[in-house]
BAMARPA-244455 format. One record per residue (C-alpha): x, z negated, y. Coordinates in steps of 0.05 Angstrom, whole numbers, plus 5000, padded with zeros to 4 digits. Each point is the difference from the previous one (the first is absolute). Layout:
! BAMARPA-244455
XZY ...
//
This chain:
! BAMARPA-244455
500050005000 505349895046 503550624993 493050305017 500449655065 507150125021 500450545046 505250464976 506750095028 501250495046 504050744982 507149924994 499049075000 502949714959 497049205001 502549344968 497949314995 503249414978 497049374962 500949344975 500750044927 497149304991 493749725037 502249775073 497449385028 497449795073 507350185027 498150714967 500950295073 505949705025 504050114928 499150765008 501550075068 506949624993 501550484934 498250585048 505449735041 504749914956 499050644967 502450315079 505449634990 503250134937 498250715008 502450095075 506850364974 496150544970 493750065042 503650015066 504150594991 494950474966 496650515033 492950104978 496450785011 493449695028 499049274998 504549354978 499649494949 496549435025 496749294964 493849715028 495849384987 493550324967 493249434991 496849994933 494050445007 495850154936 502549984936 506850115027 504149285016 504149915067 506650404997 505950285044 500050855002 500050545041 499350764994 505350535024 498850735017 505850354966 498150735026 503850624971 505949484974 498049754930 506749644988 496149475056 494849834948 505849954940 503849635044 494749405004 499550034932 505849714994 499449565052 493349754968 504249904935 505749645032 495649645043 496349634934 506849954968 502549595054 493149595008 498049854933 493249715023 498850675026 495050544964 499750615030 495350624996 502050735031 496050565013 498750685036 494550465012 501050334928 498449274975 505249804948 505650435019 505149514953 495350154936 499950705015 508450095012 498549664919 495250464974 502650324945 501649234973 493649575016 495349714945 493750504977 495649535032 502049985070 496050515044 498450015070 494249704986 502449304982 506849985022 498049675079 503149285009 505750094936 505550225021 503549415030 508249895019 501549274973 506949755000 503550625006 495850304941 494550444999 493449724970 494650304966 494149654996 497750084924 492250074966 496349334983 500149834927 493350184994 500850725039 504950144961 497049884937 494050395019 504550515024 495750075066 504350395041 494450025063 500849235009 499449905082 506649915031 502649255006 500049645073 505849785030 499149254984 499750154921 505950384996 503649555042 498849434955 500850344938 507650195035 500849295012 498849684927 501150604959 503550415028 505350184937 493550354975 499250505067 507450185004 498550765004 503950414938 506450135007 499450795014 494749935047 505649505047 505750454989 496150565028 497749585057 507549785013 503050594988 495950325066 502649435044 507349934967 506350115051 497049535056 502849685038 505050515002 495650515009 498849905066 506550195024 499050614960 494450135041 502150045067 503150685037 504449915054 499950605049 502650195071 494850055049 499850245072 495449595034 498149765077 503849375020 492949574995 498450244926 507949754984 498149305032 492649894964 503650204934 505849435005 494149565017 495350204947 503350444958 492650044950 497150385054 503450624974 494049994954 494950095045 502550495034 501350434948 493149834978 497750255077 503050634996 499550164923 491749935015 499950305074 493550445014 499650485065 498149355047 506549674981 504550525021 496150055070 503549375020 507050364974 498350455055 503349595050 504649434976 498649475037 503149414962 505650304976 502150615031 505650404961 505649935063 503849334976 500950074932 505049794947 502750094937 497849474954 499649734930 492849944974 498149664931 494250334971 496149894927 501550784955 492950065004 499449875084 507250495002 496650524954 493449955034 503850175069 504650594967 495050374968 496250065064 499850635036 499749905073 501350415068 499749515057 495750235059 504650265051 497249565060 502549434960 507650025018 501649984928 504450574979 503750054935 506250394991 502050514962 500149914927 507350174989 501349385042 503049474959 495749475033 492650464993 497349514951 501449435043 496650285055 494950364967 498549174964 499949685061 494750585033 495549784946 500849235001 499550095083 493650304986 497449464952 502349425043 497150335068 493350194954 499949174989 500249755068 494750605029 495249674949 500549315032 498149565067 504549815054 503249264993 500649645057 507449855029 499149304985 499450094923 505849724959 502150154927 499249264960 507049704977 498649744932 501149224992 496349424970 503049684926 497450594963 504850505046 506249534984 498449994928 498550724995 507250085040 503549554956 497850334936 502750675030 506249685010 500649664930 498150724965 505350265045 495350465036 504750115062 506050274951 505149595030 499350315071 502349555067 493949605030 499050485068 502850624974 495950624997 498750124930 498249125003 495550175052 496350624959 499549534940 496449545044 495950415034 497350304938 499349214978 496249845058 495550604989 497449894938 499049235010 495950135060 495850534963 498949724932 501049235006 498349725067 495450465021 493149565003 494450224957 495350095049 505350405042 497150735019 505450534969 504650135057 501050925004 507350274989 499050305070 499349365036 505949644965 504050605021 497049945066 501949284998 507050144977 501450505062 498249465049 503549494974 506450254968 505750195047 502450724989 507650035002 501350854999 508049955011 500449454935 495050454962 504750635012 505649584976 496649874933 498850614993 507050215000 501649664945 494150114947 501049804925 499050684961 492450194979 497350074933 499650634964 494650294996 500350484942 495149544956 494750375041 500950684954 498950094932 502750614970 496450184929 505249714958 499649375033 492250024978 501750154926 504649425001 495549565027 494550134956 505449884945 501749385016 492649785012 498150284922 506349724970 498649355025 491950064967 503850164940 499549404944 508050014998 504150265061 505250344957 497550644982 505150124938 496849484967 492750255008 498050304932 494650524997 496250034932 494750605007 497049684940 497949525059 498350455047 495450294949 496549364976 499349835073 496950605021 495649964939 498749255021 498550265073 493650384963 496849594958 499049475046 493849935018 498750005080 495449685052 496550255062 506849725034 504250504967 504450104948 503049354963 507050104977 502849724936 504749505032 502049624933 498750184925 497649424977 493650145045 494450174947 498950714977 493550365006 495349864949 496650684961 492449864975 499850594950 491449944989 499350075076 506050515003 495850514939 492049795043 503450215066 502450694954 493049984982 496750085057 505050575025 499950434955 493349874962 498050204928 501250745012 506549865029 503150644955 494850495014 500349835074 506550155053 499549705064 498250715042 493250014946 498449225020 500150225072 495950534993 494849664964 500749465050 499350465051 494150474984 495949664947 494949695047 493450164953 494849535003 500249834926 502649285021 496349664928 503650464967 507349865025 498249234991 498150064925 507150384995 504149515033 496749424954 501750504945 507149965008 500949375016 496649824935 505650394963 505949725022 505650274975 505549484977 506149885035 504850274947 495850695003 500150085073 507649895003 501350494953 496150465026 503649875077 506750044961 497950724966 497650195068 507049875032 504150274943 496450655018 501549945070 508249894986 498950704960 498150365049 504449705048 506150204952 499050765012 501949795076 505449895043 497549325009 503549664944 507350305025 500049505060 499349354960 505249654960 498750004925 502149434948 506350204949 498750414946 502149554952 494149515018 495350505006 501150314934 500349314975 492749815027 497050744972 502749824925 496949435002 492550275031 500650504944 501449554953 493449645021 495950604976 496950615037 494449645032 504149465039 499850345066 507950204984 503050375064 502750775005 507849994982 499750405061 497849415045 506049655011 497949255029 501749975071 505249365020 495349685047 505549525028 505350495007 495250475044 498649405040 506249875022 502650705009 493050105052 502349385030 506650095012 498450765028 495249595047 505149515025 505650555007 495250435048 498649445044 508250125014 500049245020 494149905038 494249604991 495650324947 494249834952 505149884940 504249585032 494349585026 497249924940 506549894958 502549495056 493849604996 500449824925 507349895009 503250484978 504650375040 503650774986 506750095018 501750585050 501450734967 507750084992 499450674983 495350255059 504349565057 506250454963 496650565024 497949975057 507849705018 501750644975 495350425036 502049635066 507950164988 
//
């Protein structure tokens, strides 16, 4: 019921709330807004030098209401930059391994986005359905919150979805019993493996030329970058009215300058194609010039930052960015320095001061902003900034003499190659061992899969695949089997073909209806028995294999040996004339071995791509190594 009520997250949200695991008492309230504090705290290395795409990670107190209990949580708009909502994921995870009292439950607007990264691994049981309020983070592990005894004895699988409460108690007296399976965690941890180092990884450094005031608000706030990026990515026709005229930050005192984007907010301004308008000022070299990407950059981030502050009100002279203080600031500023967030630098120097200003940012935006605070625009900070910060332009053109290399940039382009070896890596590691040599192909398998694959019987939810064999085989009722014959072919099945049941179907409308009733109770008085009628449907396909044999048919299928087949016609004609013994001509066709030639002809013209065989195949587990002999060729047609 409560997932009923829940509004959705928005597109692109990812939203996460924190729990006590165990029932809290009257100081309920104050308990989880001193672990929300703490959490800033122990977190601040990490949190205050990250740049998010849209919106930041942020904890706040949230009152029981309904079935769900008081808890702290927040929701963050991650935008085009997905590694935002991984990223949380493993602060969620960290977070409850450092706060074992913690439960935690995560969640975007696809709904369980952790049980679908596990799909391939979860239990039969677990659908969309039912899986609301079970997925829980719990010391560092990832919980699953199981069926009741007596659900799962029943094997109801549309049991209602648990609330919050329940699985939080079940967590905190048994939870050994919701540990989720071990594949379904290692898939989970593999998507958020490589933090915290990743975030380094993240980050482009690039040379920008940018106006003097742009330089200032980024030492200030360096996030901001973000936004504007944002401004200009999404601009519309009214946008770039106000980059008519520049009228906070015209293009005559600019700099060079180092600016630290995201990849995703550097490849979101490269791939842009954009002619300034010429009343502007802005004016790019030409492209031969070593420094065009520079300038062309800073054009663009110009254009997002003046977009920002267009969009905004004026601020009065008076108004004066907060200095952060209070216990919580000291604490947040000693765990910095303990996690040895300012990398040894001076206290005053300029890379100290960045550190700090990005510090100050995100403590001002995520931890003491008040939570009945109105959300302050990028434009009006920036405005803020300008009026406020003193703009040195002789000091900035000294920096900019002596700029630390940029990164490359070449991770942008991906030839073809670099696609195929990507794509190799990604199906090596779904492989059951990551050493190829040692994978072992039986098409004996492949055959008894594929076999498998069609016998099972399937749902209105599609096809089941045979995950294990020891799953129970499909049982064959031979009385219903010869009745359902029965009523197909009828007593005159051998007089009759199917064109003559058509037309008698189709033009015998005579009004003798008595008469066709007193037939059909005829014959089903004389049944015929079921040995009879599969004689007579194995006579009746023996004479179809005879005519086929005066065809071409039979040349594209793969017989059995000779030696079995003359084996097997000895032995019919030892059994006398009238055992339904087959032409020496009719060689028995090897079922198997035709299988696997037509699947392996169907794998090797899908010439690596995604195709129905290899869907199929890689679905039941079994995987077909590449062709040696067509990747020869084609080497050899390429030379």
């Amino acid at each position: 019921m409560e997932g009923l009520l829940r509004p959705a997250p928005a597109e692109d949200t990812v939203c996460y709330r924190l729990f006590a695991a165990a029932a809290a008492g009257p100081g309920g309230e104050a308990l989880l807004r001193r672990c929300a504090e703490a959490i800033v705290v122990r977190f601040a290395p990490l949190l205050a030098s990250y740049i998010w795409q849209r919106q930041p990670f942020g904890l706040r107190y949230v009152p029981p209401h309904g079935e769900t209990p008081a808890h702290i949580g927040g929701s963050t708009l991650f935008g085009d930059n997905v590694e935002d909502e991984w990223f949380i994921v493993y602060l969620i995870r960290e977070i409850t391994r450092e706060f074992p009292g913690l439960a935690a439950r995560i969640d975007d607007n696809d709904g369980e986005f952790l049980l679908i990264e596990a799909a391939d691994f979860l239990p039969k049981w677990l659908n969309p359905e039912n899986s609301n309020n079970r997925v829980f983070f719990y010391k560092g592990e990832l919980h699953i919150i199981p069926l009741s005894e007596t659900d799962e004895q029943e094997c109801d699988l549309s049991v209602a979805s648990p609330t919050v409460s329940q699985g939080l108690k079940l967590l905190s007296t048994r939870s050994e019993e919701c540990l989720a399976a071990e594949p379904i965690r290692a898939a989970v941890y593999k998507r958020i493996s490589g933090y915290p180092e990743k975030i380094q990884a993240s980050f482009h450094r690039a040379h920008c030329y940018l106006p003097a005031g742009i330089v200032a608000v980024l030492r200030q706030r360096p996030s901001l970058v973000a936004a504007a990026v944002q401004a200009f990515y999404l601009r519309d026709p009214a946008d770039l009215r106000a980059c008519r005229c520049f009228r906070t930050f015209p293009p005559e005192q600019r700099v060079m300058t180092t600016v630290t984007f995201t990849k995703c907010l550097y490849a979101q301004l490269m791939q842009q194609k954009f002619v300034a308008d010429r009343r502007s000022g802005y004016t790019l070299p030409l492209p031969s010039h070593p420094q065009y990407k520079a300038y062309e950059l800073g054009m663009k981030l110009a254009h997002g930052f003046e977009i920002l502050c267009s969009k905004c009100s004026e601020v009065s002279p008076d108004s004066k960015t907060n200095v952060p203080h209070g216990p919580l600031w000291e604490r947040f500023l000693n765990s910095l320095k303990e996690k040895n967030y300012f990398k040894g630098q001076l206290e005053g120097s300029a890379k100290y001061l960045e550190l700090l200003h990005m510090a100050e940012d995100y403590f001002q935006q995520s931890v003491a902003k008040p939570e009945s605070s109105a959300e302050v625009s990028p434009g009006d900070e920036i405005l803020t900034l300008l009026r406020t910060t003193t703009i040195d332009l002789e000091e900035l053109e000294r920096d900019a003499a002596c700029l630390p290399p940029e990164d490359d940039d070449s991770w942008l382009d991906i030839t073809p190659d670099d696609l195929d070896q990507l794509l190799k890596e990604a199906r090596n590691e779904s492989l059951p061992s990551s050493n190829e040599e040692e994978q072992k192909y039986d098409l004996e398998a492949v055959a008894e899969s594929m076999k498998a694959f069609v016998s099972k019987v399937s749902t209105h939810e599609g096809a089941e695949m045979p995950w294990s064999s020891d799953e129970s085989h499909v049982t064959f009722d031979v009385d219903s089997f010869t009745e359902a014959l029965d009523r197909i072919l009828g007593a005159d099945s051998e007089e009759l073909d199917s064109d003559d049941l058509d037309e008698e179907q189709e033009f015998d409308f005579s009004d003798e209806d008595d008469e066709d009733l007193d037939a059909e109770n005829q014959g089903q008085d004389q049944k015929v028995s079921p040995n009879e009628l599969i004689g007579s449907l194995k006579s009746y396909m023996n004479e179809m294999d005879r005519e086929l044999a005066h065809t071409n048919v039979g040349k594209s299928f793969t017989t059995q040996k000779k030696e079995a087949s003359s084996v097997k016609a000895t032995t019919s004609q030892r059994a006398g004339p009238d055992s339904g013994a087959e032409d020496p001509e009719l060689t028995p066709v090897d079922v198997d071995m035709n299988l696997v030639a037509n699947l392996l002809e169907s794998y090797s013209a899908q010439s690596g791509l995604a195709g129905p065989t290899s869907n199929i195949l890689q679905s039941m587990g079994v995987y077909l190594p590449e062709n040696a002999d067509h990747i020869a060729s084609n080497e050899a047609s390429t030379q």
